[in-house]
C-alpha positions as CSV (number, residue, x, y, z in Angstrom):
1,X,0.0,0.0,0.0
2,X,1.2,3.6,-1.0
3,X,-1.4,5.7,-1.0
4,X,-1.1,9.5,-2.6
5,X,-3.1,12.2,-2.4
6,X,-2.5,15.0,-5.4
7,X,-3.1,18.4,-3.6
8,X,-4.5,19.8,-6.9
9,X,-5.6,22.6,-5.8
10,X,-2.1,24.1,-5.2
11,X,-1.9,24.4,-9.1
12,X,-5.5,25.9,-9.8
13,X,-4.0,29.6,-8.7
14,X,-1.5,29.7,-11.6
15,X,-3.4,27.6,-14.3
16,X,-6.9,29.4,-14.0
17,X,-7.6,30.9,-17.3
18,X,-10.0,33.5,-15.5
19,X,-8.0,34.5,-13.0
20,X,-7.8,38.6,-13.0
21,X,-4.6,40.2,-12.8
22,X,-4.1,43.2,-10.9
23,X,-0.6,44.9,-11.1
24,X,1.3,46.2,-8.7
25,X,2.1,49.6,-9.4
26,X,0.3,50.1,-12.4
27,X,-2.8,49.3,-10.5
28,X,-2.4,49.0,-7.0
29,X,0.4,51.2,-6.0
30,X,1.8,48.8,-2.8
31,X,1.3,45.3,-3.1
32,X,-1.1,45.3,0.7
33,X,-3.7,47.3,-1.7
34,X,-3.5,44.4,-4.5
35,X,-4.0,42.0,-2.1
36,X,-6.7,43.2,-0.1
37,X,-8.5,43.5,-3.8
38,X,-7.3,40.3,-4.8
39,X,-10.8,37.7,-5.0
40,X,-10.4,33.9,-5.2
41,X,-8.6,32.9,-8.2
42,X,-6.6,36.1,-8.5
43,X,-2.9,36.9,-9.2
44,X,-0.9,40.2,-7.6
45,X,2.2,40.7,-10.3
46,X,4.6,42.7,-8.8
47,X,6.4,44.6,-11.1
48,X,10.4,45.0,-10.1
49,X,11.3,47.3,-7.4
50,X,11.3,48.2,-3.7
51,X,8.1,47.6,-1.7
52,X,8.3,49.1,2.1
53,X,5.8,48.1,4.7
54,X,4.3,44.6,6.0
55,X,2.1,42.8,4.1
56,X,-1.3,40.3,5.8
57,X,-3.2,38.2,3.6
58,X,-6.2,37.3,5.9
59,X,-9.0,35.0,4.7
60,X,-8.3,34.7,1.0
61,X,-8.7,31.7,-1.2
62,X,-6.9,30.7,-4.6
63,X,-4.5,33.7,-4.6
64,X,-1.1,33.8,-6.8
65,X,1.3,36.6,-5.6
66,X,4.4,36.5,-8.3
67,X,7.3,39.1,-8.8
68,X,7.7,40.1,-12.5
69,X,10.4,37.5,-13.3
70,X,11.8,34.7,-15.5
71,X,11.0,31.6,-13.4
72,X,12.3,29.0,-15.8
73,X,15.4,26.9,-15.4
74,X,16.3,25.4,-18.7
75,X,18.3,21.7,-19.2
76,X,22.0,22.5,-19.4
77,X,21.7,26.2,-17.6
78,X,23.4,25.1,-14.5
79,X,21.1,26.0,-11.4
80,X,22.4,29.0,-9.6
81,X,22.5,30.6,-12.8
82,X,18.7,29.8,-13.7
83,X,18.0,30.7,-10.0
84,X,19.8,33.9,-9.8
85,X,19.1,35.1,-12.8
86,X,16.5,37.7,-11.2
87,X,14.8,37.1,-8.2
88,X,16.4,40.1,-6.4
89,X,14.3,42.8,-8.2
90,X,11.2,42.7,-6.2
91,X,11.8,43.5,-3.2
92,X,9.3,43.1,0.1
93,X,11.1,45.3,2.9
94,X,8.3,44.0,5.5
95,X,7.4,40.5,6.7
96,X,4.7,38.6,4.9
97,X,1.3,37.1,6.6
98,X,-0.7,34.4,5.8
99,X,-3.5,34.1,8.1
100,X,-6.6,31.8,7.4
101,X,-6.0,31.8,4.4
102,X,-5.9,28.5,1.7
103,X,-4.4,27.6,-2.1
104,X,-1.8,31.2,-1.1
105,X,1.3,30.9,-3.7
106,X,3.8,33.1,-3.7
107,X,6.8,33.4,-6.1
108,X,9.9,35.4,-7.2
109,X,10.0,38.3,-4.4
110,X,13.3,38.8,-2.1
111,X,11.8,39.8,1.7
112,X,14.0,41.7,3.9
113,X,12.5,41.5,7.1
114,X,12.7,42.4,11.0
115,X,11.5,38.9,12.4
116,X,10.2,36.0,10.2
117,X,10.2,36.7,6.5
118,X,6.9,34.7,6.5
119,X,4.4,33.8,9.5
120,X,1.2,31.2,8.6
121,X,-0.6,30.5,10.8
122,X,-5.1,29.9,11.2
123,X,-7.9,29.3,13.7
124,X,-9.0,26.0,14.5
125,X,-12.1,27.3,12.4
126,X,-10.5,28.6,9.8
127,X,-6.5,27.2,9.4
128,X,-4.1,28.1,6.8
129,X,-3.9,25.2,4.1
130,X,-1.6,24.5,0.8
131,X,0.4,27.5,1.3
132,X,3.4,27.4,-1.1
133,X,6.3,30.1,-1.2
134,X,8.6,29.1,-4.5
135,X,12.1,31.0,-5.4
136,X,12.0,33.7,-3.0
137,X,15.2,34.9,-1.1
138,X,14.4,35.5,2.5
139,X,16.4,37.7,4.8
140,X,15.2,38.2,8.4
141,X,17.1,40.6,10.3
142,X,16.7,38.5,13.4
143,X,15.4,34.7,13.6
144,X,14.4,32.1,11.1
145,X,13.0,32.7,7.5
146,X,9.6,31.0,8.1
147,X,7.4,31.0,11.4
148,X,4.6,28.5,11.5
149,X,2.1,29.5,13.8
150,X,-1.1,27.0,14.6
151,X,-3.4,25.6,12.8
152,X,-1.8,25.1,9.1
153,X,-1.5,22.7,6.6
154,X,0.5,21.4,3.4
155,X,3.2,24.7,3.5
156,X,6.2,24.0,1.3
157,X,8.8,27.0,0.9
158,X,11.3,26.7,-2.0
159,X,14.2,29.9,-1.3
160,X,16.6,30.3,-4.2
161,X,18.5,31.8,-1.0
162,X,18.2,32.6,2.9
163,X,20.4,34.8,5.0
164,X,20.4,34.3,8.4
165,X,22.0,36.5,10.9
166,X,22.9,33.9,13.4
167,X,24.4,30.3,12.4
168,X,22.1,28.8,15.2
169,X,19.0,29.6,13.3
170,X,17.2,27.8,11.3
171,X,15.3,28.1,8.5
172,X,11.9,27.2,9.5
173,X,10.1,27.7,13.0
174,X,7.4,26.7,15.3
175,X,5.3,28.6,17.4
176,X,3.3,26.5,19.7
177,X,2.7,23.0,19.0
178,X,3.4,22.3,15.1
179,X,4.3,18.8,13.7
180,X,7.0,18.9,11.0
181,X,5.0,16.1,9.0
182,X,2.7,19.4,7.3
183,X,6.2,21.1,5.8
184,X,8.2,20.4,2.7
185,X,11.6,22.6,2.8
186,X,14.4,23.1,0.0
187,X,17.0,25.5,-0.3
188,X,19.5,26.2,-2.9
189,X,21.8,28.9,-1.1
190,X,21.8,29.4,2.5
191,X,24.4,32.1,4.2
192,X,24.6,33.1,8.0
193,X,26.6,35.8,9.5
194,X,30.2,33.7,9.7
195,X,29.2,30.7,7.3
196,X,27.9,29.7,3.8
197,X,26.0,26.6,3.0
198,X,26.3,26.9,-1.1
199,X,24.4,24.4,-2.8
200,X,24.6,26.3,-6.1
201,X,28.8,27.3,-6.0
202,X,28.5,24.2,-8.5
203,X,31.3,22.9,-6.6
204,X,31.3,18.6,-6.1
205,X,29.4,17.7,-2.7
206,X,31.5,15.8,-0.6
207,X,28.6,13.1,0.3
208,X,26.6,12.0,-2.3
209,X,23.1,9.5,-1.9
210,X,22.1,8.0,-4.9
211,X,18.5,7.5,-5.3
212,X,17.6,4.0,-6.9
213,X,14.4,4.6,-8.1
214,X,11.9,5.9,-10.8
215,X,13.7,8.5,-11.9
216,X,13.8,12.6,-10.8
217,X,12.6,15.5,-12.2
218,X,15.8,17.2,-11.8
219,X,13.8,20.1,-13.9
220,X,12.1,21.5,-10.6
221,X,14.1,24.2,-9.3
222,X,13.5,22.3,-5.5
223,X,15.9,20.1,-6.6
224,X,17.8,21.0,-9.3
225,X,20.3,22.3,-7.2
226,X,20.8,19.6,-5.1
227,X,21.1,17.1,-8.1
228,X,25.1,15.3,-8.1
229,X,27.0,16.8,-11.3
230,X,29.4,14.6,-12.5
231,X,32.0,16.9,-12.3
232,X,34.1,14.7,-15.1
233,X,31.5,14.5,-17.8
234,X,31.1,17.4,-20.1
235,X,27.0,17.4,-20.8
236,X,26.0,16.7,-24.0
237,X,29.5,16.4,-26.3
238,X,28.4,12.2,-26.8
239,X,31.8,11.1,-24.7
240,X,32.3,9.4,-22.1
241,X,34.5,12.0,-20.8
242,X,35.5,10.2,-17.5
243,X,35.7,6.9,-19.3
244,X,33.0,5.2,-17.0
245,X,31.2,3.1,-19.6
246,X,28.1,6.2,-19.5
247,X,28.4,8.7,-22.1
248,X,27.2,12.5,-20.9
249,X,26.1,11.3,-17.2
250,X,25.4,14.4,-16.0
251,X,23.1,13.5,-13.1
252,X,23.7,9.6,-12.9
253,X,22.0,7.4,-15.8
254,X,18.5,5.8,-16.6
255,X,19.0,1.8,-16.4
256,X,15.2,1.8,-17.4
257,X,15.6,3.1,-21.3
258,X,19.7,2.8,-21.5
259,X,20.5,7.1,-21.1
260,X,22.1,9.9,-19.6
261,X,18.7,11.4,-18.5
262,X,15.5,10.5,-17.0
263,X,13.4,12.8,-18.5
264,X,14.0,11.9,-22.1
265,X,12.6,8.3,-23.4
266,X,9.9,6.9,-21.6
267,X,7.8,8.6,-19.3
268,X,8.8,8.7,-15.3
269,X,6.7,7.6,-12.3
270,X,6.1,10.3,-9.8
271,X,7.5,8.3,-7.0
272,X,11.3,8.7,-7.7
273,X,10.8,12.4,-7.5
274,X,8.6,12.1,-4.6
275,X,11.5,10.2,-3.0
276,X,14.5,12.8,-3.9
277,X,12.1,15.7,-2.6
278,X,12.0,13.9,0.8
279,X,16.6,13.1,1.2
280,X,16.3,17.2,0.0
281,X,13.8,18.1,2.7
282,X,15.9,16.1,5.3
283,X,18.8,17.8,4.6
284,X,17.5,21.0,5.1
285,X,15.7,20.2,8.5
286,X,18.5,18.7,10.1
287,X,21.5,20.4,8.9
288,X,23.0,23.2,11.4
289,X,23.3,26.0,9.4
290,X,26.2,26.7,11.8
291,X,28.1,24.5,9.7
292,X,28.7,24.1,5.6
293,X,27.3,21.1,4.7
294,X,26.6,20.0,0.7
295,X,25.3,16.5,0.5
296,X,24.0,15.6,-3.4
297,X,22.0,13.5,-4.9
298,X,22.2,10.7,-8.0
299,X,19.5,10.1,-9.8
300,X,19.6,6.2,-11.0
301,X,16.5,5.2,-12.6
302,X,15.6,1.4,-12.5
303,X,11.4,1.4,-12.1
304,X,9.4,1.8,-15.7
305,X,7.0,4.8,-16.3
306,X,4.3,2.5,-13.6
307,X,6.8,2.7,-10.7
308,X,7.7,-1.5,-11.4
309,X,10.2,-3.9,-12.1
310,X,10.1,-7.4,-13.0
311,X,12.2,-10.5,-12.8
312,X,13.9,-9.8,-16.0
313,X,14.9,-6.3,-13.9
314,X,17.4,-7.5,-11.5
315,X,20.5,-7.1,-13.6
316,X,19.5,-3.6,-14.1
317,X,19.3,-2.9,-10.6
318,X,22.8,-4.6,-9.8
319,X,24.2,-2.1,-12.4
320,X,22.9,0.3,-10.8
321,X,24.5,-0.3,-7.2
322,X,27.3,-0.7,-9.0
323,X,27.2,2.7,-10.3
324,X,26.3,4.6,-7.4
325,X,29.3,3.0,-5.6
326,X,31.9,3.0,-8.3
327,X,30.9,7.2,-9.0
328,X,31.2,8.3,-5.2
329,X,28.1,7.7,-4.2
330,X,28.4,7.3,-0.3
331,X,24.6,6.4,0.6
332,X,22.3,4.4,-1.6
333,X,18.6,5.0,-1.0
334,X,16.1,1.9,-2.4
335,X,12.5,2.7,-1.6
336,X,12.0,-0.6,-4.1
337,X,10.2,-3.7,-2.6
338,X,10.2,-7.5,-3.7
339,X,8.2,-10.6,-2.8
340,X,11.1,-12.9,-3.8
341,X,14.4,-13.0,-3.0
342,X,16.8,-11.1,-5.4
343,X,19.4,-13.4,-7.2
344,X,22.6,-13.9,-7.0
345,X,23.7,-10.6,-9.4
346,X,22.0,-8.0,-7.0
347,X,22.9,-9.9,-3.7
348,X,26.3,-9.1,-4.6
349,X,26.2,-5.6,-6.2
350,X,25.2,-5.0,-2.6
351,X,27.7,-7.2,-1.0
352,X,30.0,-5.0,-2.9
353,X,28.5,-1.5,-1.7
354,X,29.0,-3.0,1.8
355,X,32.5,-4.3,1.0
356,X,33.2,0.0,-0.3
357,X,31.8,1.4,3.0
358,X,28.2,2.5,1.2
359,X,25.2,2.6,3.0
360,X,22.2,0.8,1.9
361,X,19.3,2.1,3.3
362,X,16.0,-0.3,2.1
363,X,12.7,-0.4,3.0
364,X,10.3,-2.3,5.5
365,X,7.5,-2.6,2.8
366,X,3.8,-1.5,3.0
367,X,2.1,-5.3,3.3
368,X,1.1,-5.8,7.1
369,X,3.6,-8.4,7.5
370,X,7.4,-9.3,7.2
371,X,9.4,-7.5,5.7
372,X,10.9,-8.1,2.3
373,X,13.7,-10.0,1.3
374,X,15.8,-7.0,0.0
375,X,15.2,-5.4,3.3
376,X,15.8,-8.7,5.2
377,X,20.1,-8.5,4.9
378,X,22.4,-7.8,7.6
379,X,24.7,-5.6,4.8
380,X,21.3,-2.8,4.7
381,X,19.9,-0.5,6.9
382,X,16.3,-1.5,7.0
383,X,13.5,1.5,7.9
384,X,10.1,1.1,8.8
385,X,6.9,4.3,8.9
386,X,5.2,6.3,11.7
387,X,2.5,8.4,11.6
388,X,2.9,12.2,13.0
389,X,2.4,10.8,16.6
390,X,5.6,8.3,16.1
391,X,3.1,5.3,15.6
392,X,4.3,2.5,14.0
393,X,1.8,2.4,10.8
394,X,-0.2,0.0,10.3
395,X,1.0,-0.9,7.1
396,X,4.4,-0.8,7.4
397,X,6.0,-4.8,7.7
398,X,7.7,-5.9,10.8
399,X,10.5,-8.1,12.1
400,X,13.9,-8.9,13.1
401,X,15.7,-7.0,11.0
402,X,14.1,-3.9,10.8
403,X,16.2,-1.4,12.3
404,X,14.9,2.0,12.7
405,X,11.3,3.7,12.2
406,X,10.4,7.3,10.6
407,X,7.8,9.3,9.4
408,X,5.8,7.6,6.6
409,X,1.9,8.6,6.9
410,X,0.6,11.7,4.9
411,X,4.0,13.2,4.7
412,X,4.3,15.6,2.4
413,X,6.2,15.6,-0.8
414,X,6.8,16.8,-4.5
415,X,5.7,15.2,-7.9
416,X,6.9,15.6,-11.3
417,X,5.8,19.2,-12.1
418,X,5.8,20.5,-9.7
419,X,2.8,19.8,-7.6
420,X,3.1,18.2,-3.9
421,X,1.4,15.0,-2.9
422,X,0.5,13.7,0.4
423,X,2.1,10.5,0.2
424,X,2.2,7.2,3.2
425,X,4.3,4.6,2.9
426,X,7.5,2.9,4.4
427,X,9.5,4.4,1.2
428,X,8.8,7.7,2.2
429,X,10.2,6.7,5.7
430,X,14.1,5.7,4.3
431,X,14.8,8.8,2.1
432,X,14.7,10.7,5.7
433,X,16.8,8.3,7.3
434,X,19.5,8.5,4.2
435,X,19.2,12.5,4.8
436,X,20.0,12.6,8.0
437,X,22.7,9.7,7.8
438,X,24.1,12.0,5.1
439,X,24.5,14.8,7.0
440,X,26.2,13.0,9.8
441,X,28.5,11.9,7.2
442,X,29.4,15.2,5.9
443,X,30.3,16.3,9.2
444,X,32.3,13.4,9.9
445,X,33.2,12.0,6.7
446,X,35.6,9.5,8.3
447,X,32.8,7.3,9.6
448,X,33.0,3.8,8.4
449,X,29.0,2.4,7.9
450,X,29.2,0.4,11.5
451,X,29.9,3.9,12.9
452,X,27.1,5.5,11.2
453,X,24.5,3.1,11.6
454,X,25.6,3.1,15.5
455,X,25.1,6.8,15.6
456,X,21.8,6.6,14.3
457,X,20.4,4.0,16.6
458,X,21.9,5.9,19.7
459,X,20.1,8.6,18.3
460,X,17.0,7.1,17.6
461,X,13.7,7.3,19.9
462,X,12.3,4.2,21.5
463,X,9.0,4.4,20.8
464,X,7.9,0.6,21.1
465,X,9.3,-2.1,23.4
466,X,12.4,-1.5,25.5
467,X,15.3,-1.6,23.6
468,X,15.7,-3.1,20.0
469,X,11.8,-4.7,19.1
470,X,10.4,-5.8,16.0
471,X,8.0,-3.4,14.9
472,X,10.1,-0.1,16.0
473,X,13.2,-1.8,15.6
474,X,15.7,0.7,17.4
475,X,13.4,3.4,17.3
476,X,12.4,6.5,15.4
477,X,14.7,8.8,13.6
478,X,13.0,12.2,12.8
């Protein structure tokens, strides 16, 4: 079982053929003005330029709030170039408010703020839902870039860049009792006052997971920036610059139709990018902005355009272990589940990631019962779901060898596109897991796997009988 549910609405703002525009300052000279005449379905377009004072958007419904810029990142344009290109010329010198309100995008505007760059927050009557801030650069004065206050819902936030003035802070706060499973954070730049976390420097990141999977929309500017670059290959010259056996690997290679890039050939399932949305998100939670840390990730596609594989699959899947170990990859990430046991080709491939110091990090499965016979190896870190309440899921299988738990019930995530998903399912549990071991390992990045996996089962919660058990195994990791 992996149930999905497409938060449509989040897209009806910008597609709406009907949607009046007002303009901000042809029209409305301060964008509070355009706002407060905004109806449902509208869209404020802020033209470029400096826009004092604070601005509340209180009980509104289907509203699009853009600065006036080029949004688009094209293939081969590497990301801080496609990110930066303009984002900087409408400028919000004032915090941003959503209250009560639901379907609220906004795009494209820098906020230089006292406090929080953005507060959301509702009424138990009346909470904000599906709010969505995309390539904005946030600057609070003080604080973290994002306050979430009660009662909200489905908020992603997507900043091209943050400055924070003190390395302690992090991007995104509570106020009050919030749970973290209603968020979806990415960031391609983030400074404080004495470091730099640089995501888009398009220098190599020293831990790389590879994401075994569907395949990756490495198109959406979420992730785009945290996609591995092969730093050998030159894109597109039809070498094999590095001599690897994969000619113009940019981002890692599709096993599925034989090429460089997902998104050419057959169609991908959403679930790969669903996956790589979540290791992103985990990165950005956990990571101390105190500290520069780059961790990457590979896109390896092995599942067909309905998110399966078949017998005739394995070899495809040993290759790509293979790959992932033999181009740096330090973590491998396979949210893939089998009811037989995997021959002789892919038992090794991962025998061989072990024997190289890789971390496997496989999945419980979604069946009610034991867990699968990928996940069922001493050589792989095996992760089971929780709800928001650190509930071992119902779903989610159980025995011996399942090591650690973490959040796989309505936790939300990004789809090809664009549009975010509230997803459950034990393989939306690992990709936070392989986050959050990458980060330890970009701190340390001397630690052998025994070391890591320690670290993380010291660190975990217990949430089920004392000690290691069989449905918690040694706890939750969140």
């Amino acid at each position: 079982m992996q149930r999905w549910v497409l938060l449509a609405g989040l897209l009806s703002v910008a597609l709406s053929a009907s949607a009046r525009v007002i303009s901000v300052p042809e029209e409305c000279a301060a964008i509070q003005s355009a706002v407060d005449l905004a109806g449902s379905g509208d869209v404020v377009d802020v033209a470029p330029g400096i826009y004092d004072g604070n601005v509340v958007v209180l009980d509104k419904t289907d509203l699009l709030i853009r600065g006036r810029i080029d949004l688009g990142v094209a293939a081969g344009v590497p990301c801080w170039e496609a990110i930066e290109r303009s984002p900087r010329r409408c400028v919000l010198t004032g915090s941003l408010a959503i209250l009560s309100s639901r379907r609220v995008r906004v795009e494209g505007l820098t906020i230089l703020a006292p406090g929080p760059c953005v507060l959301i927050k509702g009424t138990k009557e009346c909470p904000s839902s599906d709010v969505t801030v995309r390539y904005c650069s946030l600057a609070p004065l003080a604080g973290s870039a994002v306050a979430l206050g009660e009662h909200h819902q489905h908020v992603s936030v997507f900043c091209s860049s943050a400055h924070l003035s003190d390395p302690l802070d992090r991007m995104i706060s509570p106020l009050g009792e919030v749970h973290r499973v209603d968020t979806l954070l990415t960031c391609a730049r983030t400074y404080s006052a004495t470091q730099e976390v640089d995501l888009a420097s398009g220098a190599p990141a020293p831990v790389v997971v590879a994401v075994i999977d569907s395949g990756i929309d490495w198109s959406l500017p979420e992730l785009t920036c945290r996609m591995w670059r092969n730093p050998f290959e030159v894109p597109g010259n039809r070498v094999d610059d590095d001599a690897n056996g994969y000619v113009d690997d940019l981002f890692g290679w599709d096993f599925r139709d034989g090429d460089a890039s997902s998104l050419s050939g057959t169609p991908i399932h959403w679930h790969g990018t669903a996956v790589a949305s979540l290791v992103a998100d985990a990165l950005e939670r956990n990571n101390p902005t105190g500290r520069p840390i780059t961790v990457s990730i590979m896109d390896l596609r092995f599942l067909d355009s309905d998110g399966m594989f078949y017998t005739s699959d394995w070899g495809r899947l040993a290759d790509a272990i293979d790959y992932a170990v033999g181009n740096g990859a330090r973590i491998i990430n396979l949210s893939l589940y089998a009811t037989r046991e995997p021959p002789g080709v892919v038992r090794e491939a991962i025998e061989r990631a072990a024997a190289s110091d890789v971390l496997v990090v496989a999945i419980a499965g979604n069946g009610a019962g034991d867990i699968g016979p990928i996940a069922n190896r001493a050589d792989v870190l095996t992760v089971g779901a929780t709800d928001a309440a650190g509930n071992v899921a119902a779903f989610s299988n159980t025995g011996a060898s399942l090591d650690l738990v973490s959040l796989g019930v309505d936790v939300l995530t990004l789809l090809p596109g664009g549009p975010l998903a509230s997803l459950s399912g034990t393989s939306f549990a690992a990709p936070r897991v392989a986050g959050i071991a990458a980060l330890h390992l970009a701190q340390h990045p001397g630690l052998t796997v025994a070391e890591l996996v320690d670290i993380l089962r010291r660190a975990a919660l217990d949430v089920g009988d004392p000690g290691c058990d069989t449905d918690s195994g040694w706890g939750l990791i969140e």
